[in-house]
MARDREN-799949 format. One record per residue (C-alpha): residue number from 1; chain; x, y, z. Coordinates in steps of 0.2 Angstrom, whole numbers. Each point is the difference from the previous one (the first is absolute). Layout:
{NUM, "A", {X, Y, Z}} ...
REM end
This chain:
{1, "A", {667, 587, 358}} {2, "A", {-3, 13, 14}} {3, "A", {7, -3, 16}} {4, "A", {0, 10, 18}} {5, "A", {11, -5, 13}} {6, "A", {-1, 4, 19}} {7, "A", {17, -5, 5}} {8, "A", {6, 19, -2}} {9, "A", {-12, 6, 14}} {10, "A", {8, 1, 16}} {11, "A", {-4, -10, 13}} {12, "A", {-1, 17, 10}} {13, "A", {-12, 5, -10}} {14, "A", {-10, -17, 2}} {15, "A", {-1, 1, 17}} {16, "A", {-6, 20, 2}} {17, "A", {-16, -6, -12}} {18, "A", {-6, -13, 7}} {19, "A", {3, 8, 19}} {20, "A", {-9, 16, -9}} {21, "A", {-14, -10, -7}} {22, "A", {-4, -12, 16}} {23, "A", {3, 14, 11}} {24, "A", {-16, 7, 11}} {25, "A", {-10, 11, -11}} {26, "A", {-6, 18, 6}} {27, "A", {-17, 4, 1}} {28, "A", {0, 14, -11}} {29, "A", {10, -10, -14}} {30, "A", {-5, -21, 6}} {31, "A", {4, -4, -19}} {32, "A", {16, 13, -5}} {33, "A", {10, 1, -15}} {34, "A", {15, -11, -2}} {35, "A", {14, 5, 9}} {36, "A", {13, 8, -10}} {37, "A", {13, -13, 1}} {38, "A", {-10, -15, -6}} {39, "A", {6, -9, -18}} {40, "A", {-8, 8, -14}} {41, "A", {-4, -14, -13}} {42, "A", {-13, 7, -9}} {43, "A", {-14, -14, 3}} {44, "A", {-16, 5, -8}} {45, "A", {-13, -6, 12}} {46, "A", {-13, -4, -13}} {47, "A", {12, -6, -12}} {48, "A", {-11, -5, -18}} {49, "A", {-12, -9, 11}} {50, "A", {-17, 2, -10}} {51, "A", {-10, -1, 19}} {52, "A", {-2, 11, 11}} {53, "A", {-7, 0, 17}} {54, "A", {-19, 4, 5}} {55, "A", {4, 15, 8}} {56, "A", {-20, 3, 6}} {57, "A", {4, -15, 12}} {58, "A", {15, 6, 8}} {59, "A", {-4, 10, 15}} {60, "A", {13, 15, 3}} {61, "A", {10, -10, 13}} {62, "A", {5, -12, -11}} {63, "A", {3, 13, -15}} {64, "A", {12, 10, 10}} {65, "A", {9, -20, 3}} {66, "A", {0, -4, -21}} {67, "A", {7, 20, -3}} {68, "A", {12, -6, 13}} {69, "A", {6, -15, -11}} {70, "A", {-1, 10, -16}} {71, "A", {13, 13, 10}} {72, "A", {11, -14, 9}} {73, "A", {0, -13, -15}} {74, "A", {18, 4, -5}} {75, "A", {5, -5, 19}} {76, "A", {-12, -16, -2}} {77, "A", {10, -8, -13}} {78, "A", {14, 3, 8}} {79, "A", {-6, -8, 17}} {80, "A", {-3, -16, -12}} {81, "A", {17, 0, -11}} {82, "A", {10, 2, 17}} {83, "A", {-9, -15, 7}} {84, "A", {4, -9, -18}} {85, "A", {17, 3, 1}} {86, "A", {1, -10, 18}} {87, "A", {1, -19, -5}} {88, "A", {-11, -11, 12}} {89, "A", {4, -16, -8}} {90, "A", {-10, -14, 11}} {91, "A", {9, -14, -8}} {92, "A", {18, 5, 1}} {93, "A", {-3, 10, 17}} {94, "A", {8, 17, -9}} {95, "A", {-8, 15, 7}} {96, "A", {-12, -7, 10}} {97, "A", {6, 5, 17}} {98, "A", {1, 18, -7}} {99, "A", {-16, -1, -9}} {100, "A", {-9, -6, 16}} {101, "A", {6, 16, 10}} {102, "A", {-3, 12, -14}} {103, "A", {-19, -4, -1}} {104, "A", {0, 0, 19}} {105, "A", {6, 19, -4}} {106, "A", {-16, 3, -12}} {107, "A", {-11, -3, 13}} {108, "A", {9, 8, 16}} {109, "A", {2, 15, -12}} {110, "A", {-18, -2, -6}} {111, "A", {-2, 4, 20}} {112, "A", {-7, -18, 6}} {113, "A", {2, -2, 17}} {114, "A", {6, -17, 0}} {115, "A", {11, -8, -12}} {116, "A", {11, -16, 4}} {117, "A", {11, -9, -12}} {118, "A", {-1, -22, 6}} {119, "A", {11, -12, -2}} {120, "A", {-12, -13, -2}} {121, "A", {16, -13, 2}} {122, "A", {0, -19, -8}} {123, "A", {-17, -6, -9}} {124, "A", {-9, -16, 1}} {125, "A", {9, -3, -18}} {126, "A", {16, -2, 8}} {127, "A", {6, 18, -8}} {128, "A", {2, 15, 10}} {129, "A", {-13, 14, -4}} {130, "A", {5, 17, -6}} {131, "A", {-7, 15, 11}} {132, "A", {-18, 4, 0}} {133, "A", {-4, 21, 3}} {134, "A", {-16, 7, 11}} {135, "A", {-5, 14, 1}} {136, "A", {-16, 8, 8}} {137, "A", {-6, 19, -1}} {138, "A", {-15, 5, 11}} {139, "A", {-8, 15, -9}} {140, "A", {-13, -1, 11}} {141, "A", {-13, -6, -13}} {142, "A", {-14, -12, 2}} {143, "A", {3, -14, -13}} {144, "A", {17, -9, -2}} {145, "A", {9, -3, -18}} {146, "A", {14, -15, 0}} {147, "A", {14, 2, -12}} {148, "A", {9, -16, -6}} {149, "A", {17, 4, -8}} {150, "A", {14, -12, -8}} {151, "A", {14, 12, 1}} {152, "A", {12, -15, -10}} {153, "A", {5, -3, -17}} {154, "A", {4, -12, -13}} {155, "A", {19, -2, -4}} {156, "A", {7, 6, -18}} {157, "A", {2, -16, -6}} {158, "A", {4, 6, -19}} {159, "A", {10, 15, 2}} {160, "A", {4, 1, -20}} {161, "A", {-18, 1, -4}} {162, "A", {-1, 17, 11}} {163, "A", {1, 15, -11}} {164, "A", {-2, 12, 16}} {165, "A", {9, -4, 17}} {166, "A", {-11, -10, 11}} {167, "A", {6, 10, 14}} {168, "A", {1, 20, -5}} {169, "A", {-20, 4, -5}} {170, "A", {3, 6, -13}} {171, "A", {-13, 12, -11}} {172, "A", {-4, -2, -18}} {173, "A", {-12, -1, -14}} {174, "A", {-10, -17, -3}} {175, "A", {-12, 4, -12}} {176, "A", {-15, 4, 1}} {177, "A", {6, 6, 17}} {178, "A", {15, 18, 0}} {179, "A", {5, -7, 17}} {180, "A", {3, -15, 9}} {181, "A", {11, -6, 13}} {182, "A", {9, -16, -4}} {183, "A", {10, -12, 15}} {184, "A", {-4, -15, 11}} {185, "A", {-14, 0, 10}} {186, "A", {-8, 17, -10}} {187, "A", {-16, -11, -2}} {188, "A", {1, -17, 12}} {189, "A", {-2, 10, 10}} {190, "A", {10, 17, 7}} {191, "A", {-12, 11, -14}} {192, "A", {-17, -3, 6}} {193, "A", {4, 0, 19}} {194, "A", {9, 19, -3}} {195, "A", {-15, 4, -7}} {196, "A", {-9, -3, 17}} {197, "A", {14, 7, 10}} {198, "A", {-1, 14, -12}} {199, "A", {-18, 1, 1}} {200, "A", {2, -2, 21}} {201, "A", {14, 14, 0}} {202, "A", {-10, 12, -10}} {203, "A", {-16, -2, 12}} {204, "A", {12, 4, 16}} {205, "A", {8, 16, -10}} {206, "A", {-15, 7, -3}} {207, "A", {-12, -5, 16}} {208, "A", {12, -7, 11}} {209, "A", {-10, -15, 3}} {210, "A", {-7, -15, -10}} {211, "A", {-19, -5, -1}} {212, "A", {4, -17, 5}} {213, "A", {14, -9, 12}} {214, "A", {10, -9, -5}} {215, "A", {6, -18, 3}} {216, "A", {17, -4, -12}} {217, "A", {7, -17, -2}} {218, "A", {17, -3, -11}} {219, "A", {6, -13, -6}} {220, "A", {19, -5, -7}} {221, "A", {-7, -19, -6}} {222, "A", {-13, 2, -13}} {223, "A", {11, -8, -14}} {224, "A", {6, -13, 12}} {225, "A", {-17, -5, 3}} {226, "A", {-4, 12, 16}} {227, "A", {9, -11, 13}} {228, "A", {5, 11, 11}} {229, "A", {-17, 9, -3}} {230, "A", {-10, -15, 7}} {231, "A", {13, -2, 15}} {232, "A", {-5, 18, 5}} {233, "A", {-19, -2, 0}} {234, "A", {0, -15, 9}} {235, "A", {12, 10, 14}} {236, "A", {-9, 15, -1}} {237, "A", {-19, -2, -4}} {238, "A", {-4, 13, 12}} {239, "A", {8, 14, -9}} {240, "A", {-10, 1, -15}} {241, "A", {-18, -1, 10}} {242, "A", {-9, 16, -2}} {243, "A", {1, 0, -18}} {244, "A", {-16, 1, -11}} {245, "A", {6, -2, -15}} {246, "A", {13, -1, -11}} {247, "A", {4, 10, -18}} {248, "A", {13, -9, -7}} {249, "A", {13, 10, -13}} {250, "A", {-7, -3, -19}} {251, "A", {2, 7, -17}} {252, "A", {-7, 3, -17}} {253, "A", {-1, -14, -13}} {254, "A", {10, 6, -17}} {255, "A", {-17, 7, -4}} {256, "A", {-4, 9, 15}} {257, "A", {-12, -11, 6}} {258, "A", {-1, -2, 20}} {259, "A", {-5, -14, 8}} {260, "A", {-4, -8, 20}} {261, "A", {12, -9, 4}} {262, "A", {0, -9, 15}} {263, "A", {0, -22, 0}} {264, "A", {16, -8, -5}} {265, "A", {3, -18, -7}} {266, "A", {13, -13, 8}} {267, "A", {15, -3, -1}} {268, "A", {14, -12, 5}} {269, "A", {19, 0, -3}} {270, "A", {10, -16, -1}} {271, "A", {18, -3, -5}} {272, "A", {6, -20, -8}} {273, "A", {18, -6, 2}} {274, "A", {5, -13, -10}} {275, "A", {16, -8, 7}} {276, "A", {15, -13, -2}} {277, "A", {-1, -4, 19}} {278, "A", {-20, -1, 2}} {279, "A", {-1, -9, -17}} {280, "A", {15, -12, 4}} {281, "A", {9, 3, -18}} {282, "A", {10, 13, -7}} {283, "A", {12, 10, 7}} {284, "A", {-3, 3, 20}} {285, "A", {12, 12, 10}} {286, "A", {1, 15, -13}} {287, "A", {-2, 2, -20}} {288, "A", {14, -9, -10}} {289, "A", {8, 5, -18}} {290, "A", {-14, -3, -14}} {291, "A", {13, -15, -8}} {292, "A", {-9, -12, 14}} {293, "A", {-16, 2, -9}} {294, "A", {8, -16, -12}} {295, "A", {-5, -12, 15}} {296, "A", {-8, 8, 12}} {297, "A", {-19, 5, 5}} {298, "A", {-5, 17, 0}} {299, "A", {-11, 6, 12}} {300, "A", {-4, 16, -10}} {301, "A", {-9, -10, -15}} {302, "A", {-8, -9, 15}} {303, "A", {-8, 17, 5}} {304, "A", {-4, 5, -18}} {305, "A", {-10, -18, -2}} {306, "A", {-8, 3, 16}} {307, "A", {-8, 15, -4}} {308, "A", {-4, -4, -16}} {309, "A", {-10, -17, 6}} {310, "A", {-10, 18, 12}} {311, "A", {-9, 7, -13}} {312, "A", {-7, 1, -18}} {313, "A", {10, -2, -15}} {314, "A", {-5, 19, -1}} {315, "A", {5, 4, 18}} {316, "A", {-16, 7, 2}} {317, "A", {-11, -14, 9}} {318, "A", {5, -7, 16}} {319, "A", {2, -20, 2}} {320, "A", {-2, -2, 17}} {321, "A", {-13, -12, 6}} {322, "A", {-12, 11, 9}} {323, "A", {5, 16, -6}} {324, "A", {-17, 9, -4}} {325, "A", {-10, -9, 14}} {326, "A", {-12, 9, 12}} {327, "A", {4, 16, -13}} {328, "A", {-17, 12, 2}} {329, "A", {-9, 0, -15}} {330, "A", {-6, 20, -8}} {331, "A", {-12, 7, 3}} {332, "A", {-15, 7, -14}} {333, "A", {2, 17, 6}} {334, "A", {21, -3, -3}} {335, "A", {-2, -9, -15}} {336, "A", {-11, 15, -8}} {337, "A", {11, 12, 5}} {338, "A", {15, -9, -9}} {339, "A", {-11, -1, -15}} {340, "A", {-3, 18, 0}} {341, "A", {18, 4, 3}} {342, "A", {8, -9, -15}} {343, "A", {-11, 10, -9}} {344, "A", {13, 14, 1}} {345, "A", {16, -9, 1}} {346, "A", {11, 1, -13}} {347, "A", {13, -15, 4}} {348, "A", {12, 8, -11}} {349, "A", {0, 16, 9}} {350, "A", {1, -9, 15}} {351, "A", {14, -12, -5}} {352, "A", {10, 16, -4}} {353, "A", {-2, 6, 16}} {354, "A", {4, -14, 10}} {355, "A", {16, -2, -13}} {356, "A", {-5, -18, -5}} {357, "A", {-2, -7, -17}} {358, "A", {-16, -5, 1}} {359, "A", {-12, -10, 13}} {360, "A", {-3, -17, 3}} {361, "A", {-17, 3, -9}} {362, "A", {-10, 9, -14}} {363, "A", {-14, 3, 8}} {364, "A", {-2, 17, 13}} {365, "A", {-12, -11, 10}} {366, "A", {11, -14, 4}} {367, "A", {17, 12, 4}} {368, "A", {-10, 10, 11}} {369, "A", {-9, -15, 10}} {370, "A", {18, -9, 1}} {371, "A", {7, 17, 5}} {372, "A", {-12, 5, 13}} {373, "A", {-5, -17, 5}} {374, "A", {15, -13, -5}} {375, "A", {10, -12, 8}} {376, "A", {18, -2, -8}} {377, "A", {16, -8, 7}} {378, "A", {15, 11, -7}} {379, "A", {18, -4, 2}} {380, "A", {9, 17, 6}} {381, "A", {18, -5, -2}} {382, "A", {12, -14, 1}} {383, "A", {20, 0, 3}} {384, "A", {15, -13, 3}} {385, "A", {17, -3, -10}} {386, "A", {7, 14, -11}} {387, "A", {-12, 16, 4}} {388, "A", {11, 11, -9}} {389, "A", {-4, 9, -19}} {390, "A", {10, -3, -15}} {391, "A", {15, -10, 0}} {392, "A", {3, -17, 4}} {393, "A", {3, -13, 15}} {394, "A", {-3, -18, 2}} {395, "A", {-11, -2, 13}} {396, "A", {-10, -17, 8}} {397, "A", {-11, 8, 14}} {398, "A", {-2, -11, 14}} {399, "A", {-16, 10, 5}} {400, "A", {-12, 11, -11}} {401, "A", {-15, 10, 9}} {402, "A", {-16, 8, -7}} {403, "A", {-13, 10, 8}} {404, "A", {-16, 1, -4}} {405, "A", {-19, 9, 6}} {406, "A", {-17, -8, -2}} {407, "A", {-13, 12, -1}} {408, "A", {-16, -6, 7}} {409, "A", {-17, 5, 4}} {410, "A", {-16, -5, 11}} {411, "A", {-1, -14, 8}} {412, "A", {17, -4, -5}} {413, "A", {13, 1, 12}} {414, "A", {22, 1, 1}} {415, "A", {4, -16, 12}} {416, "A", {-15, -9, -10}} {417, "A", {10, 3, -14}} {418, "A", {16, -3, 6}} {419, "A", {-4, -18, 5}} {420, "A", {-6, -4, -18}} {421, "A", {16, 7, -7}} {422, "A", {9, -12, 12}} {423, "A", {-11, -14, 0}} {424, "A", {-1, 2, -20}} {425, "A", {20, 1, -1}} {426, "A", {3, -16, 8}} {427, "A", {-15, -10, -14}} {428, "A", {12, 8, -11}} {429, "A", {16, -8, 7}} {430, "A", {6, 14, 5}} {431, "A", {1, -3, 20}} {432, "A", {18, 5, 1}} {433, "A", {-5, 19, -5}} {434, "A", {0, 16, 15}} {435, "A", {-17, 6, 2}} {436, "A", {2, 17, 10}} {437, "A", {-14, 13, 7}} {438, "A", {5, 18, -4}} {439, "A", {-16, 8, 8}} {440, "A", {-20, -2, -4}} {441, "A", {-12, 17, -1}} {442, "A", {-14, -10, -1}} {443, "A", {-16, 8, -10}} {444, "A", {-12, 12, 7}} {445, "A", {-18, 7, -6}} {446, "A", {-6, 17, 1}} {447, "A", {-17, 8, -6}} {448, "A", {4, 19, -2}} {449, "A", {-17, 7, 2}} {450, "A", {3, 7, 16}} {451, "A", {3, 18, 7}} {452, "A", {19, -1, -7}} {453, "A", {-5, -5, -17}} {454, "A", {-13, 14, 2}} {455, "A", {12, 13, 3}} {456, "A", {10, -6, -16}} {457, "A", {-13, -1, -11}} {458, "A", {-3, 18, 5}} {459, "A", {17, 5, -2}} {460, "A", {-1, -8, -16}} {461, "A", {-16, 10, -7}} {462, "A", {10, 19, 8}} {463, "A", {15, -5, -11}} {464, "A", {-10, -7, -15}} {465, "A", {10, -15, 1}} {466, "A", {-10, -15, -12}} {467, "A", {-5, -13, 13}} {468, "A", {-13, -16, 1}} {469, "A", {-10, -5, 14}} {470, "A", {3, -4, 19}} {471, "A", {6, -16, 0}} {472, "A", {-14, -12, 10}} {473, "A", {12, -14, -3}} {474, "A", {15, -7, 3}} {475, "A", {14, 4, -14}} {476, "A", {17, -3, -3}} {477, "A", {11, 11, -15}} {478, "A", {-3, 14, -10}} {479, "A", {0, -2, -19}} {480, "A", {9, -10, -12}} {481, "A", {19, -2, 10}} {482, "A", {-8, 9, 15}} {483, "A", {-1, -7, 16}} {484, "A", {13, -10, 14}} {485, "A", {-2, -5, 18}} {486, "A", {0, 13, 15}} {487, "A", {0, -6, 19}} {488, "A", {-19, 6, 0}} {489, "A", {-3, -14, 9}} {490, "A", {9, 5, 16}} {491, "A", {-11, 17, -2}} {492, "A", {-17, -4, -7}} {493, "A", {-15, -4, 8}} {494, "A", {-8, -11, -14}} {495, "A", {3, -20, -2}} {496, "A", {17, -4, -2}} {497, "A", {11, -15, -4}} {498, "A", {7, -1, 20}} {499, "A", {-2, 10, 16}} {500, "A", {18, 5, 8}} {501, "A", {-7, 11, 15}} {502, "A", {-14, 8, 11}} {503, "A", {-1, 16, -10}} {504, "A", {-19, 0, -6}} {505, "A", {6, 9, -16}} {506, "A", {-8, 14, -11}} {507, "A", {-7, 4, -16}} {508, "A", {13, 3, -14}} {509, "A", {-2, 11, -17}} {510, "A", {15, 4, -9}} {511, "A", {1, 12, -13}} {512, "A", {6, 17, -5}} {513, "A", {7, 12, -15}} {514, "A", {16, -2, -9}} {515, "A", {8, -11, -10}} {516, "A", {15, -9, 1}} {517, "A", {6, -18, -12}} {518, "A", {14, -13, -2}} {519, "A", {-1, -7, 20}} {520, "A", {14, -13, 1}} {521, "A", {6, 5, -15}} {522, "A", {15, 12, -10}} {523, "A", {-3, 17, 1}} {524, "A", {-15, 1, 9}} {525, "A", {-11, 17, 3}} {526, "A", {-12, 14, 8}} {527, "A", {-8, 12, -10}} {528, "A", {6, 18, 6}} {529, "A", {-12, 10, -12}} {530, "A", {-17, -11, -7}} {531, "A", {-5, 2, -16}} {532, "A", {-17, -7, -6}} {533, "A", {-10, -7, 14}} {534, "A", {14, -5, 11}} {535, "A", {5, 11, 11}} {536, "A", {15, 8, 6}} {537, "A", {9, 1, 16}} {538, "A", {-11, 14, 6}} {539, "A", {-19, -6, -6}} {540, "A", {7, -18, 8}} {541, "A", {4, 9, 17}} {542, "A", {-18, 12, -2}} {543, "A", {-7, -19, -3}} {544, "A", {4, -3, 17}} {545, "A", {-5, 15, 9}} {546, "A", {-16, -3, -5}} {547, "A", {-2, -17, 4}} {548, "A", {5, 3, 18}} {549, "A", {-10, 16, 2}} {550, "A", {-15, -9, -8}} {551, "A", {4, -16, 15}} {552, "A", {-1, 14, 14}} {553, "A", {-18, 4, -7}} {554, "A", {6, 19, -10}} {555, "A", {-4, -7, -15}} {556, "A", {-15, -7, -7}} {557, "A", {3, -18, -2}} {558, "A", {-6, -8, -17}} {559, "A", {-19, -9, 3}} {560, "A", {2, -18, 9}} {561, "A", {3, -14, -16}} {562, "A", {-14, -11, -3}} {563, "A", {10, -13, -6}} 
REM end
């Protein structure tokens, strides 16, 4: 197996690239050569990809920005693996203060005038928030793009199953890819948002302006379900007005497929505690040696037996009286187009992808509709007693946890749901068990036929990226294992699930090239060179470029969708 590591290029020589890439081009030179001192890494631009961009389409300006990319792309993986390799952990807290400032550091050296780190301080959850980033850059343009941004991560929570450090970005082969770049965050979600700063940075270099301004939002919640996000835009509303629109980072499907993103489903977070106080047997004041379980209660089995009476035999089907109330039924026009796409899903393919046995079902149709359009009530972990692998110890917990996220959809809503749970816990007998809100992002809708889906859709006829239709509906997913909620309901300017503040909202279309897999998983990655129709760091970056130049009016757009 191939490898290239970075870690012998000096810091030195880090910081004299990127300060000789973003630097003020001349006039006689706006888009010069790389600078001498910048790592040499050998990144083909174009990689194997078998598509190539509609050059007819590009006018000059923006061919003098993708030959920028094509010169600077060495630099631009290595502006995403030094972003890797700082940890911005949500739920443990590691890195986050860092990470907050070093994004604050893209945007004041992307030259935005103003750019403010917030402590947003204690949420309505009871949890304190971590920092939320802003940043706005006045180009001096007449439309206005928002930028949403998670700049947290999923902990490593199997650290055996890694074969490359989650932390160091590494480079390698992943076949049919020669290079990709392995560690935490590399797809969820620090790859595609370098390719837009990437994308932003090569612009400046060569023009010294953007074709849009810029609003830029940063979160360091997403996976702790955007608290401190929805603290800041109820405090600050203001701040994102003069927006038009937002193009949300996106990538590539495995086949290179691009889609519009945009809506989100719901989601809400609970945590259960069974214990020997609340239930009034068993052990109370701490665990106790395992011999007790001879003649006394044991709150654990309590809590296994409690979420077992939950759910289906199968674990797959909520028994909650209520549940699937008030849910919004499909539409014809999205029922045909689930037809049509299980027509070319291979659920095989797709299981191996997602790296599951198999799906709940044989048929493409139904794995796509429950996919895209599901409901589903997961447990996400539990812990009490002897956490530790191998060995032994006698252990009687006197408290066992589990946490657990419902995914919901239109008109379904998080508190609705979290009073059935209770009210269904205590028909079960089960009054003595915690039931405790984590946080709520409730579902919004979003129709992506608009000017931002335009100019994606035109992006994505310049790149000959394969693509459908605008989107004249609301959506939640991707494909088969595709999809997960987004706080596009603090954003969007479609019908969502709850209203937290004044700010009207814009249009939302989230899309892009580039391809990146294993979110939330062990060695997860970005594709660095493309191969196929998926493309690499550079085509996703060009993807970009076009997108925003064809917002700003410079490009064509694609013809208005009559669906």
């Amino acid at each position: 197996m191939r490898r290239l590591s970075l870690l012998s290029v000096s810091v030195v020589a880090l910081m004299a690239a990127a300060c000789s890439q973003q630097g003020a081009p001349s006039a006689a030179n706006p888009a010069a050569a790389p600078s001498a001192t910048a790592p040499k890494l050998g990144i083909r631009p174009a990689g194997d990809e078998e598509i190539k961009p509609d050059m007819s389409r590009v006018p000059p300006d923006v061919a003098k920005v993708f030959q920028h990319i094509d010169d600077n792309v060495d630099q631009h993986v290595v502006n995403l693996q030094k972003w890797i390799q700082q940890p911005s952990i949500s739920n443990s807290g590691e890195g986050i203060p860092e990470s907050a400032e070093m994004v604050k550091g893209f945007f004041d050296e992307l030259g935005c005038q103003q750019t403010q780190v917030y402590d947003v301080g204690v949420t309505e959850y009871g949890t304190p928030g971590n920092p939320v980033v802003y940043a706005k850059c006045d180009e001096g343009a007449e439309k206005t793009i928002l930028i949403y941004w998670m700049y947290d991560t999923m902990p490593v929570t199997q650290p055996d199953a890694w074969q490359h450090a989650p932390f160091e970005g590494e480079i390698t082969e992943q076949a049919p890819y020669k290079k990709v770049m392995f560690g935490r965050g590399a797809t969820n979600s620090k790859g595609p948002q370098m390719v837009q700063l990437n994308a932003f940075r090569a612009i400046k270099a060569v023009h010294g302006k953007l074709p849009v301004n810029l609003i830029v939002v940063a979160e360091g919640d997403e996976e702790r379900m955007d608290i401190g996000l929805r603290k800041w835009v109820k405090d600050h509303p203001e701040l994102l007005e003069g927006a038009d629109a937002m193009i949300r980072f996106g990538s590539q499907g495995n086949s290179g497929g691009g889609g519009f993103g945009g809506g989100s489903e719901g989601c809400v977070y609970v945590e259960l505690t069974t214990s020997g106080t609340a239930w009034g047997r068993g052990p109370t004041v701490s665990d106790i040696h395992g011999s007790n379980k001879r003649g006394t209660d044991s709150p654990a089995w309590r809590h296994i037996k409690m979420l077992a009476s939950l759910v289906s035999d199968d674990g797959n089907t909520p028994l909650i009286d209520g549940f699937f109330d008030g849910i919004q039924p499909l539409t014809p026009d999205q029922e045909a187009s689930l037809r049509a796409a299980s027509k070319n899903t291979d659920l095989k393919v797709a299981a191996e992808n997602l790296g599951v046995a198999r799906f709940m079902y044989d048929d493409p149709y139904q794995v796509l509709k429950t996919q895209r359009y599901g409901t589903s009530f997961n447990l996400d972990g539990i812990w009490g007693g002897n956490m530790y692998a191998g060995g032994a110890g006698a252990i009687l917990p006197n408290k066992i946890t589990s946490k657990h996220n419902f995914r919901y959809v239109p008109n379904m809503t998080g508190p609705d749901i979290v009073k059935k749970l209770r009210a269904q816990l205590d028909r079960n007998g089960y009054k003595d068990v915690e039931v405790k809100l984590i946080g709520d992002v409730p579902w919004a809708l979003m129709n992506s036929d608009n000017d931002a889906g335009r100019a994606m859709k035109t992006a994505y006829e310049v790149m000959n990226i394969p693509h459908g239709q605008l989107r004249g509906d609301w959506g939640i997913g991707g494909g088969a294992g595709a999809g997960g909620y987004w706080p596009a309901y603090l954003f969007g300017n479609g019908e969502v699930g709850e209203k937290v503040s004044p700010f009207k909202g814009v249009p939302i279309v989230g899309g892009g090239g580039g391809h990146g897999g294993r979110a939330h998983a062990a060695n997860e990655y970005w594709v660095i060179e493309g191969a196929g129709k998926v493309l690499g760091m550079a085509g996703a970056e060009k993807s970009i470029v076009t997108a925003l130049y064809a917002f700003a009016g410079k490009i064509p757009p694609a013809a208005k969708s009559t669906n």
